[in-house]
N, CA, C and O atoms as a GROMACS GRO file, in nm:
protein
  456
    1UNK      N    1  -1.160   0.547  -6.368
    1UNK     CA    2  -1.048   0.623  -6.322
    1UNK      C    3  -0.967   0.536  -6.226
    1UNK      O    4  -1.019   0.493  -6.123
    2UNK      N    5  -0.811   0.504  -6.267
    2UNK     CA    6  -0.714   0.474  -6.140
    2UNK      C    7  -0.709   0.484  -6.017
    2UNK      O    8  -0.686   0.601  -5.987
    3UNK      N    9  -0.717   0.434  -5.952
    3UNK     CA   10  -0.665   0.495  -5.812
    3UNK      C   11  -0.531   0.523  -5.852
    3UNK      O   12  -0.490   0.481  -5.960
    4UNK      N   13  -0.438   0.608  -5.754
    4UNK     CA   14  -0.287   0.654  -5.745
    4UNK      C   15  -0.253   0.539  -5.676
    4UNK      O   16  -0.326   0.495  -5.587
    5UNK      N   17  -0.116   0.469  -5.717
    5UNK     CA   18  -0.068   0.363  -5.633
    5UNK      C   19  -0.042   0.350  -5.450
    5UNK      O   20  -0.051   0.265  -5.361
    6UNK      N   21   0.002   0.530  -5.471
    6UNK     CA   22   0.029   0.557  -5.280
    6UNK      C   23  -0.131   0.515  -5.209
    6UNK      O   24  -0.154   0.440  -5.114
    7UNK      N   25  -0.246   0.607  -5.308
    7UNK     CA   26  -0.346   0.595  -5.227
    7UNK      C   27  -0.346   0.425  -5.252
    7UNK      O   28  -0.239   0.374  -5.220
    8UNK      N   29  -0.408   0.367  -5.284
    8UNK     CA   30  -0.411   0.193  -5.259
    8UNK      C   31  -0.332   0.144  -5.136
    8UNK      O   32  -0.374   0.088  -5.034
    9UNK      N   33  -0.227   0.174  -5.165
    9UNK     CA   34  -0.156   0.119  -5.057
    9UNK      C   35  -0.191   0.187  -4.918
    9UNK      O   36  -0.150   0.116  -4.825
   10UNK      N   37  -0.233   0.265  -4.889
   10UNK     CA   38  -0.317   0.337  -4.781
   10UNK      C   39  -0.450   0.344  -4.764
   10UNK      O   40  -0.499   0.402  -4.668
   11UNK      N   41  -0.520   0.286  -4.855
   11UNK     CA   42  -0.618   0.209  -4.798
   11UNK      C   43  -0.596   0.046  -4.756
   11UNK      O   44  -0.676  -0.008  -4.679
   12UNK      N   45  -0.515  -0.006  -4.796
   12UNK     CA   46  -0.503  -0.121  -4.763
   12UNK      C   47  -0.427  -0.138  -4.577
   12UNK      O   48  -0.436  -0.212  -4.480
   13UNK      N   49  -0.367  -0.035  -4.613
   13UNK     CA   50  -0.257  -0.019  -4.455
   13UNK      C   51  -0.336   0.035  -4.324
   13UNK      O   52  -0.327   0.001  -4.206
   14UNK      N   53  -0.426   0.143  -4.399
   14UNK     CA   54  -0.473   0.230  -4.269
   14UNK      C   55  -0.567   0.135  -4.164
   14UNK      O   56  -0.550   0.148  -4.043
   15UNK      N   57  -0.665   0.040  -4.217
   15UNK     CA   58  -0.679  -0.022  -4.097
   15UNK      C   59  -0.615  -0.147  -4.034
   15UNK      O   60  -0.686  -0.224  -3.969
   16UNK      N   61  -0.492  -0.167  -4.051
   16UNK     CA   62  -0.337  -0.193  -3.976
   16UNK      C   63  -0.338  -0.116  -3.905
   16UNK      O   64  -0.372  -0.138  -3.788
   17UNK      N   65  -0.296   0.010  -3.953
   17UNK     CA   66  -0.261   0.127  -3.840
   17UNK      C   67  -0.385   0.139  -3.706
   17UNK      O   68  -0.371   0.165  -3.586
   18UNK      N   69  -0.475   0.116  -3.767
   18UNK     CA   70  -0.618   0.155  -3.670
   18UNK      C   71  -0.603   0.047  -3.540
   18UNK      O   72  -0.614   0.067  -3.419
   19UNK      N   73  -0.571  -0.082  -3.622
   19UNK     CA   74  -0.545  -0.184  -3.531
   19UNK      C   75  -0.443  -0.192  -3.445
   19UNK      O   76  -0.453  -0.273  -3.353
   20UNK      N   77  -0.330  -0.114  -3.456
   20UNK     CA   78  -0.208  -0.132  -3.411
   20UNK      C   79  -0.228  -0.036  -3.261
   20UNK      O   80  -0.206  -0.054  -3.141
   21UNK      N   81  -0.298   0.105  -3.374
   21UNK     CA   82  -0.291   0.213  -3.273
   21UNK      C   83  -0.406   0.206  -3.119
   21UNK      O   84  -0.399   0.269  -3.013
   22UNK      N   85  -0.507   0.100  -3.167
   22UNK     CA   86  -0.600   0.078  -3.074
   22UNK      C   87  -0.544  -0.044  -2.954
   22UNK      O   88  -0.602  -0.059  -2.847
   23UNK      N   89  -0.405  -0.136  -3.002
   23UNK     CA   90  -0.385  -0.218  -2.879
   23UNK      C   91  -0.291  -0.161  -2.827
   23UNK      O   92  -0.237  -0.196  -2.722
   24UNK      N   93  -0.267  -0.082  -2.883
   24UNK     CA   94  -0.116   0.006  -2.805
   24UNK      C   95  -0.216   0.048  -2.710
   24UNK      O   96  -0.208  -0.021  -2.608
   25UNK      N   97  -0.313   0.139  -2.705
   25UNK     CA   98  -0.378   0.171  -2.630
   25UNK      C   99  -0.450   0.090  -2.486
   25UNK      O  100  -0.458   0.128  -2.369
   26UNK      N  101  -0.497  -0.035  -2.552
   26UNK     CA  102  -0.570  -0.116  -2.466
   26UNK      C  103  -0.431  -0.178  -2.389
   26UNK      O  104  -0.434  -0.202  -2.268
   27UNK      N  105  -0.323  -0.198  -2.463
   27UNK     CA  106  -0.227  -0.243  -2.325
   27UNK      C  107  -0.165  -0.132  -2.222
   27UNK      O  108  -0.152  -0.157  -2.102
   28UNK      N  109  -0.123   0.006  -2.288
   28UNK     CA  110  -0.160   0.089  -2.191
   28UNK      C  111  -0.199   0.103  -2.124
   28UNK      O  112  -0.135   0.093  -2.019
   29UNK      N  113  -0.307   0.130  -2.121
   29UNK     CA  114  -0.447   0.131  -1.999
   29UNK      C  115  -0.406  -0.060  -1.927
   29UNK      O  116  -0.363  -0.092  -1.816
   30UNK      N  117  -0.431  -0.118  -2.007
   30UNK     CA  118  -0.357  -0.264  -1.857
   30UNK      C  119  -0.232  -0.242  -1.761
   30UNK      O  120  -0.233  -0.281  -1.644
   31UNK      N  121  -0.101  -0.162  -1.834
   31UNK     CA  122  -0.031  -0.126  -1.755
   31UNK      C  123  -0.009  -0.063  -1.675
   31UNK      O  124   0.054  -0.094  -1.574
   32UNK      N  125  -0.063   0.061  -1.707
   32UNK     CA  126  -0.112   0.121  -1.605
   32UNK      C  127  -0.241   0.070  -1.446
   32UNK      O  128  -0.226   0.076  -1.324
   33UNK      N  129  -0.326   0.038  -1.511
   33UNK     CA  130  -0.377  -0.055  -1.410
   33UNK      C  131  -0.328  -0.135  -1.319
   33UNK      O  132  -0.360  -0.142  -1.201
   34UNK      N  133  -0.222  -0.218  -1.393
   34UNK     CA  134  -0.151  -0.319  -1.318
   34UNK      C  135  -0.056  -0.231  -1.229
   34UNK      O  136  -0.046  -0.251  -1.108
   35UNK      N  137   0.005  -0.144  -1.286
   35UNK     CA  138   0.101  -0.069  -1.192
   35UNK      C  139   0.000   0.010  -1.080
   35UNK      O  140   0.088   0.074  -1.022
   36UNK      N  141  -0.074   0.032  -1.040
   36UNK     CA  142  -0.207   0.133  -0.965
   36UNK      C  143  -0.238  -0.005  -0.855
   36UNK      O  144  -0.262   0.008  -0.735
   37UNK      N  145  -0.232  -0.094  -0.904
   37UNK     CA  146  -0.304  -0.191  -0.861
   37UNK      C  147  -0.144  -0.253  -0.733
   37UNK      O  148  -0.134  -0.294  -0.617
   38UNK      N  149  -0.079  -0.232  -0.814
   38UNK     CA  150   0.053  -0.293  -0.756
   38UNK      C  151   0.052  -0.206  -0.634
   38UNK      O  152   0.037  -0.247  -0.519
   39UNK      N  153   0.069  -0.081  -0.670
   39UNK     CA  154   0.078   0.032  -0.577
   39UNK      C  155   0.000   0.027  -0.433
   39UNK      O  156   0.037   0.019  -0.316
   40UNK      N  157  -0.107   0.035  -0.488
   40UNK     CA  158  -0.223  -0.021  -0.375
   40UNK      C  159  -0.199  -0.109  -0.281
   40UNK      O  160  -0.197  -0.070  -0.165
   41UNK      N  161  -0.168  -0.288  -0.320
   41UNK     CA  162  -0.151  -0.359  -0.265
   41UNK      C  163   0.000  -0.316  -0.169
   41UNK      O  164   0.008  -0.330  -0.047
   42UNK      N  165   0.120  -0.257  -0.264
   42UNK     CA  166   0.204  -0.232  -0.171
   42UNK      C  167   0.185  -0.127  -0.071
   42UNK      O  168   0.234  -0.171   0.033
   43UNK      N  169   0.146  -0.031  -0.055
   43UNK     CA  170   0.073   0.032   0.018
   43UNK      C  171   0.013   0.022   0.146
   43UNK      O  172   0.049   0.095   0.238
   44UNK      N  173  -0.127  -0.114   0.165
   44UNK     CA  174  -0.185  -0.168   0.177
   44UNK      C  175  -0.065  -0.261   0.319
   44UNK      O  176  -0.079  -0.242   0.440
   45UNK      N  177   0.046  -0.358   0.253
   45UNK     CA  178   0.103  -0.423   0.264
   45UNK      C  179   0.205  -0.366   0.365
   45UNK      O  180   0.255  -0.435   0.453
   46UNK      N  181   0.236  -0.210   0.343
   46UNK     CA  182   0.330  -0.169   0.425
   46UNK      C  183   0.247  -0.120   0.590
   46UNK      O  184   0.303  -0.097   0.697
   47UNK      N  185   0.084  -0.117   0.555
   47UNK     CA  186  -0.007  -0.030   0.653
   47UNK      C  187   0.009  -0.162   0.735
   47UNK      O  188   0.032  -0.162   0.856
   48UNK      N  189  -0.005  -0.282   0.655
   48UNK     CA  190  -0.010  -0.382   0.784
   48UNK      C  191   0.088  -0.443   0.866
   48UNK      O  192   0.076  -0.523   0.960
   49UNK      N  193   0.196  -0.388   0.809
   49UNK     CA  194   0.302  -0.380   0.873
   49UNK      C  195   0.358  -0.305   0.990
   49UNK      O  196   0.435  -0.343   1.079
   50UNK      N  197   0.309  -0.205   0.969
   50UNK     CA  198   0.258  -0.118   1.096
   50UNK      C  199   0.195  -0.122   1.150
   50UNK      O  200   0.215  -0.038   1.238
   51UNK      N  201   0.057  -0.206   1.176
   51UNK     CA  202  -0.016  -0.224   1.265
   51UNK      C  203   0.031  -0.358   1.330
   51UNK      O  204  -0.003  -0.370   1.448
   52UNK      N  205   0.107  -0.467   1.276
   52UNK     CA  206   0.170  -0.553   1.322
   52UNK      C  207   0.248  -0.517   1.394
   52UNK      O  208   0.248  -0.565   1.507
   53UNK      N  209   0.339  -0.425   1.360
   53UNK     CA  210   0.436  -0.330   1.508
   53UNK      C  211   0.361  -0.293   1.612
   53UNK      O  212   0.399  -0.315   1.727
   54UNK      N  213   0.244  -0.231   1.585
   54UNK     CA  214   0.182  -0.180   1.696
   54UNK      C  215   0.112  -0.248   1.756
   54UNK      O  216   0.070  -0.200   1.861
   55UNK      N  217   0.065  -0.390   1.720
   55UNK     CA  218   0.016  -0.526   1.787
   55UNK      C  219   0.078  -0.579   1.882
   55UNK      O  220   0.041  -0.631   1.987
   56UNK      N  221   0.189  -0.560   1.830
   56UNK     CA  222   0.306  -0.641   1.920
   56UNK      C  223   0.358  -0.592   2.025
   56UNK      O  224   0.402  -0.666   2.113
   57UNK      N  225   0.364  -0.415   2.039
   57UNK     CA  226   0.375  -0.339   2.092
   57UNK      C  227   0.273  -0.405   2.241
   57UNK      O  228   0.311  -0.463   2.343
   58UNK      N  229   0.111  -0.357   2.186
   58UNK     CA  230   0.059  -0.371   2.254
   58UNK      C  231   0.040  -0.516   2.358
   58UNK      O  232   0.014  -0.529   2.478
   59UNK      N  233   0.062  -0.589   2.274
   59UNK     CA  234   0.072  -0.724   2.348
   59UNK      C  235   0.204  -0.774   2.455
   59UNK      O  236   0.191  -0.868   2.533
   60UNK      N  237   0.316  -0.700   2.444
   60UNK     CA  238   0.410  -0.668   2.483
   60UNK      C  239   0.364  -0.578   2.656
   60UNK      O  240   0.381  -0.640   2.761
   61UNK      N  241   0.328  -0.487   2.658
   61UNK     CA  242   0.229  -0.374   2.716
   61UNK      C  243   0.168  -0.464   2.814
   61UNK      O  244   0.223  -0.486   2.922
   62UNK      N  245   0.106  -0.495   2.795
   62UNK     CA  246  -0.010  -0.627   2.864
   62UNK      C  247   0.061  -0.739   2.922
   62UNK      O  248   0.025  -0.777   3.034
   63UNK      N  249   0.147  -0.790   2.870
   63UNK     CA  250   0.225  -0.946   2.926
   63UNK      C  251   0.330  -0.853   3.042
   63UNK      O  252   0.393  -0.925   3.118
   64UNK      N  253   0.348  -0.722   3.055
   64UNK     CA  254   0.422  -0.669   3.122
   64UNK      C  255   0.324  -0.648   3.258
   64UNK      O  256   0.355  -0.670   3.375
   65UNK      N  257   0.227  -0.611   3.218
   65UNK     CA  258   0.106  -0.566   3.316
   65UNK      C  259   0.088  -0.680   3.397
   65UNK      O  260   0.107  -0.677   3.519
   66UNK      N  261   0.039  -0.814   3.314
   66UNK     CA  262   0.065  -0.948   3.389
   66UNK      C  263   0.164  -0.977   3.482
   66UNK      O  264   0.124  -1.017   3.592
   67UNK      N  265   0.275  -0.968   3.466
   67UNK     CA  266   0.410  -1.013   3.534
   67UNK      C  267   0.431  -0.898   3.642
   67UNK      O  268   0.490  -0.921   3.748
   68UNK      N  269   0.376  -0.761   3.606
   68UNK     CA  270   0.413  -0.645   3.762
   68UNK      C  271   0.340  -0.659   3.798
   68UNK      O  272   0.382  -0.619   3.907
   69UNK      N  273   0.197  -0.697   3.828
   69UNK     CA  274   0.069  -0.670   3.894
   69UNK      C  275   0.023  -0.834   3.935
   69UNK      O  276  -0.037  -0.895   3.847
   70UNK      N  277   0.042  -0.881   4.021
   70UNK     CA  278   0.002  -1.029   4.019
   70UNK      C  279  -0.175  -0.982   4.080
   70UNK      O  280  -0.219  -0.877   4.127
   71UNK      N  281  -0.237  -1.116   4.051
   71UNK     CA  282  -0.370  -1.121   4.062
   71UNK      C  283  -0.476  -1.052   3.960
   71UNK      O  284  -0.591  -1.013   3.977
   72UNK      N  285  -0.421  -1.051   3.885
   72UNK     CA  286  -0.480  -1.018   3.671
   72UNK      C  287  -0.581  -1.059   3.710
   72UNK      O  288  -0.686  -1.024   3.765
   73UNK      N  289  -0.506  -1.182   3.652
   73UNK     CA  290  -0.586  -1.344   3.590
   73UNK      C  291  -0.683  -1.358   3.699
   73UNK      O  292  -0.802  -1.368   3.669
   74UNK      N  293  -0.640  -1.360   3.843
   74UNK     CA  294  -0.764  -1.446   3.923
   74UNK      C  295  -0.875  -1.368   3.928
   74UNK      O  296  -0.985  -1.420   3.946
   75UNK      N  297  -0.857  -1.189   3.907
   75UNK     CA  298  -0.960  -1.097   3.932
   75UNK      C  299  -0.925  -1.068   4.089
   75UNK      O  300  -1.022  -1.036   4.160
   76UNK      N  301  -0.793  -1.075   4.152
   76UNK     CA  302  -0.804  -1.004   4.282
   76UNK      C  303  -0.707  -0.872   4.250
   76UNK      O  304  -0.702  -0.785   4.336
   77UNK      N  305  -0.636  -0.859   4.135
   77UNK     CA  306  -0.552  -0.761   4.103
   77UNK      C  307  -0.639  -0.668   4.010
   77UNK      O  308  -0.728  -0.710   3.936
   78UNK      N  309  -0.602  -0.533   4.023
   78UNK     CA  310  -0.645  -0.455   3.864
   78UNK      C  311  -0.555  -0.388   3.838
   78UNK      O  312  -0.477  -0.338   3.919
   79UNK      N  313  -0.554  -0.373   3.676
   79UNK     CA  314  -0.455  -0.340   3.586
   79UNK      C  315  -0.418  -0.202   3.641
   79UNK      O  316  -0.509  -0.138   3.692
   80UNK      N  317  -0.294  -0.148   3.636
   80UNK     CA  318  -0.252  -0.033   3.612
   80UNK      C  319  -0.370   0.078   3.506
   80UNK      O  320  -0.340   0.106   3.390
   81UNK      N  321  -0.472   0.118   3.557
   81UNK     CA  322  -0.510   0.213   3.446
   81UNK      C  323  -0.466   0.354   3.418
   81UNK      O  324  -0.492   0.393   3.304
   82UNK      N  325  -0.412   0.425   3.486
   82UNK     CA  326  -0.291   0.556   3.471
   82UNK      C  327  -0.241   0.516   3.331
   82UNK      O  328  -0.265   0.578   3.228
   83UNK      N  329  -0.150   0.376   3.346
   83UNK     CA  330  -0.120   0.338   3.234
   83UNK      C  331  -0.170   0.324   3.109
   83UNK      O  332  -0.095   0.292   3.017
   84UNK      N  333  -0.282   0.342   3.094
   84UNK     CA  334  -0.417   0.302   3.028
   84UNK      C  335  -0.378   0.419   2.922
   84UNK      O  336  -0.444   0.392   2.822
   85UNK      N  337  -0.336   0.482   2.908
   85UNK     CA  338  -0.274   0.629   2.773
   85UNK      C  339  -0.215   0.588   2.703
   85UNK      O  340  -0.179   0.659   2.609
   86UNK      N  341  -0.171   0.441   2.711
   86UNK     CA  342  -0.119   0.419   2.582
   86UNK      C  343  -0.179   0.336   2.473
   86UNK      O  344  -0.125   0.290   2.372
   87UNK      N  345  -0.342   0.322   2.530
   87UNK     CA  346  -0.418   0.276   2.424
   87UNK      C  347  -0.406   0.423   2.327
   87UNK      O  348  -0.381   0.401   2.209
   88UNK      N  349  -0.417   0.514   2.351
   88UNK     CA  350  -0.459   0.609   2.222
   88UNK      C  351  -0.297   0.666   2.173
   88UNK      O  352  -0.271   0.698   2.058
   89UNK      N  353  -0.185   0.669   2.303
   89UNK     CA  354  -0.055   0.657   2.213
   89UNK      C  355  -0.004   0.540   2.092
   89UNK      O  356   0.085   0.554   2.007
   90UNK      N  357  -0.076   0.443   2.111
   90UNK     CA  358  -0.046   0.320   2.023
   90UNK      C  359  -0.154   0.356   1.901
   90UNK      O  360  -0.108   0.322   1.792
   91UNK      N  361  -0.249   0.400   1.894
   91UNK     CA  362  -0.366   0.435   1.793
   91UNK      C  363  -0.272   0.549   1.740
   91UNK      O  364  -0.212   0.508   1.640
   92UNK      N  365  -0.234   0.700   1.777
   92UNK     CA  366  -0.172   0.759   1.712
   92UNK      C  367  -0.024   0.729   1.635
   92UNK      O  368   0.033   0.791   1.545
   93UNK      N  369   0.002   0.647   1.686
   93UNK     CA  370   0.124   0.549   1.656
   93UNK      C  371   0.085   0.492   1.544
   93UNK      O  372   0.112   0.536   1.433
   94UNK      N  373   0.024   0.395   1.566
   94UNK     CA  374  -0.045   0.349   1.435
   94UNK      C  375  -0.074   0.360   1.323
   94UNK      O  376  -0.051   0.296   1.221
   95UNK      N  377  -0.167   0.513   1.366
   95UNK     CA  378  -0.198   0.582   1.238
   95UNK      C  379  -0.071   0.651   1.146
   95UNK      O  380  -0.061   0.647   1.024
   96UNK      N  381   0.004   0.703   1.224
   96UNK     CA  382   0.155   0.782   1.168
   96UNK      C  383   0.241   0.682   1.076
   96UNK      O  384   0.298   0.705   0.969
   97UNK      N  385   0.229   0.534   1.171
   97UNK     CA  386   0.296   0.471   1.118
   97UNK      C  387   0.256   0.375   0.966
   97UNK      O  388   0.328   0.331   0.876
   98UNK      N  389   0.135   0.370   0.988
   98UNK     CA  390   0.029   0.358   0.826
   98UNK      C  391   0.064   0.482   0.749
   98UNK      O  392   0.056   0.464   0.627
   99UNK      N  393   0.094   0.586   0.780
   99UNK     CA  394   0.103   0.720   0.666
   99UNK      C  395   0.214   0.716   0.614
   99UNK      O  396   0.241   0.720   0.494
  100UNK      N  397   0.327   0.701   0.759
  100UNK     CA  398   0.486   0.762   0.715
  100UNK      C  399   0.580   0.696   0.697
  100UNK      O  400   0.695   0.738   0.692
  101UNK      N  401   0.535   0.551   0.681
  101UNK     CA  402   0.600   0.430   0.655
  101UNK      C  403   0.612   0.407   0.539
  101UNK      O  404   0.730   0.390   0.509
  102UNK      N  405   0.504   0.392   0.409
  102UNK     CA  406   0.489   0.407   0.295
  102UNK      C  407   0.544   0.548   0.236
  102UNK      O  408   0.598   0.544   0.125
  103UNK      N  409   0.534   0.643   0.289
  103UNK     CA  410   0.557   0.765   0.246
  103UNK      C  411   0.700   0.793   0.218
  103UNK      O  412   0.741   0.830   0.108
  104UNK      N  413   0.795   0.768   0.356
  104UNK     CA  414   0.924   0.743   0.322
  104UNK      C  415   0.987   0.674   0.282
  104UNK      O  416   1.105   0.702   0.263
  105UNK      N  417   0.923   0.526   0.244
  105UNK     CA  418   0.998   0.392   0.174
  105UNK      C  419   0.993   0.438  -0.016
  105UNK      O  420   1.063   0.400  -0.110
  106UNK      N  421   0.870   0.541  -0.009
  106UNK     CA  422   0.896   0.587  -0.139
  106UNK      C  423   0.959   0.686  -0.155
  106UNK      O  424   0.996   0.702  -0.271
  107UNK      N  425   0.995   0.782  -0.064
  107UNK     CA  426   1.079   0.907  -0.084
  107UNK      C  427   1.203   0.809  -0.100
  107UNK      O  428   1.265   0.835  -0.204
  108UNK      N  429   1.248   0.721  -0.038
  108UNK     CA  430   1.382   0.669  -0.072
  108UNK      C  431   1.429   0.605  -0.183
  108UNK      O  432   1.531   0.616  -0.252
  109UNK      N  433   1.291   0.507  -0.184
  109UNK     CA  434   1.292   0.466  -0.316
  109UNK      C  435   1.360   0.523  -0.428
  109UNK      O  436   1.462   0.478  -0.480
  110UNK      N  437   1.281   0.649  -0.470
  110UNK     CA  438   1.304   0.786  -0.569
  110UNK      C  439   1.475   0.830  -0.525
  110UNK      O  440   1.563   0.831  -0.611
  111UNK      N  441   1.491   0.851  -0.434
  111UNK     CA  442   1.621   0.906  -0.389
  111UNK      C  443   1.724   0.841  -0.419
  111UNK      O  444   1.828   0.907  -0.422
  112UNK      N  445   1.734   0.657  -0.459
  112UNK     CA  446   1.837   0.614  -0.493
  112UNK      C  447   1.786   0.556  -0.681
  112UNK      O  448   1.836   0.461  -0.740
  113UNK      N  449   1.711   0.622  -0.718
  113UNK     CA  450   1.727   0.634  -0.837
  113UNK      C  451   1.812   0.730  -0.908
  113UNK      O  452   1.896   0.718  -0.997
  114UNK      N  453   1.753   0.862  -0.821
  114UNK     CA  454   1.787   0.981  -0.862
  114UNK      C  455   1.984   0.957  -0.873
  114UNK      O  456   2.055   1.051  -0.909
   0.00000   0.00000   0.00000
């Protein structure tokens, strides 16, 4: 008995198709990855950017403490500690600024697409 010409030609094709339809897939899944991955790092990239503000902040803070308070360095002066509240204002700082830094660089992002 014959095969029908359509069927032949669809067995010959279908695992083409199998092949085609399985790297579509596997590059999918890479692109996606790669984009997740991108995300992350930018992310990541913007948090340390904010803690670099708030480094500088703090080091800023301190070289000020030096220059109003003489006798730091020798140990006959001590620091302003009253002042001392802005270790945990710079930590909440910090943290806000790791959240809402990324958060709004992408709300804008989106916003001048839109």
């Amino acid at each position: 008995m014959e095969q029908n010409p359509d069927e032949k030609f669809r067995n010959i094709t279908d695992p083409f198709d199998a092949v085609g339809y399985t790297t579509k897939a596997v590059t999918k899944g890479y692109a996606i990855g790669s984009a997740a991955l991108a995300a992350l790092v930018l992310f990541a990239a913007m948090g340390m950017e904010a803690v670099d503000r708030v480094a500088g902040s703090l080091v800023l803070e301190v070289r000020s403490q030096f220059k109003e308070i003489p006798g730091i360095m020798e140990g006959t002066g001590k620091p302003d500690y009253s002042r001392a509240d802005w270790i945990d204002h710079y930590y909440g700082y910090c943290l806000r600024q790791s959240l809402l830094s990324p958060m709004y660089r992408c709300l804008t992002i989106n916003e001048r697409k839109i």
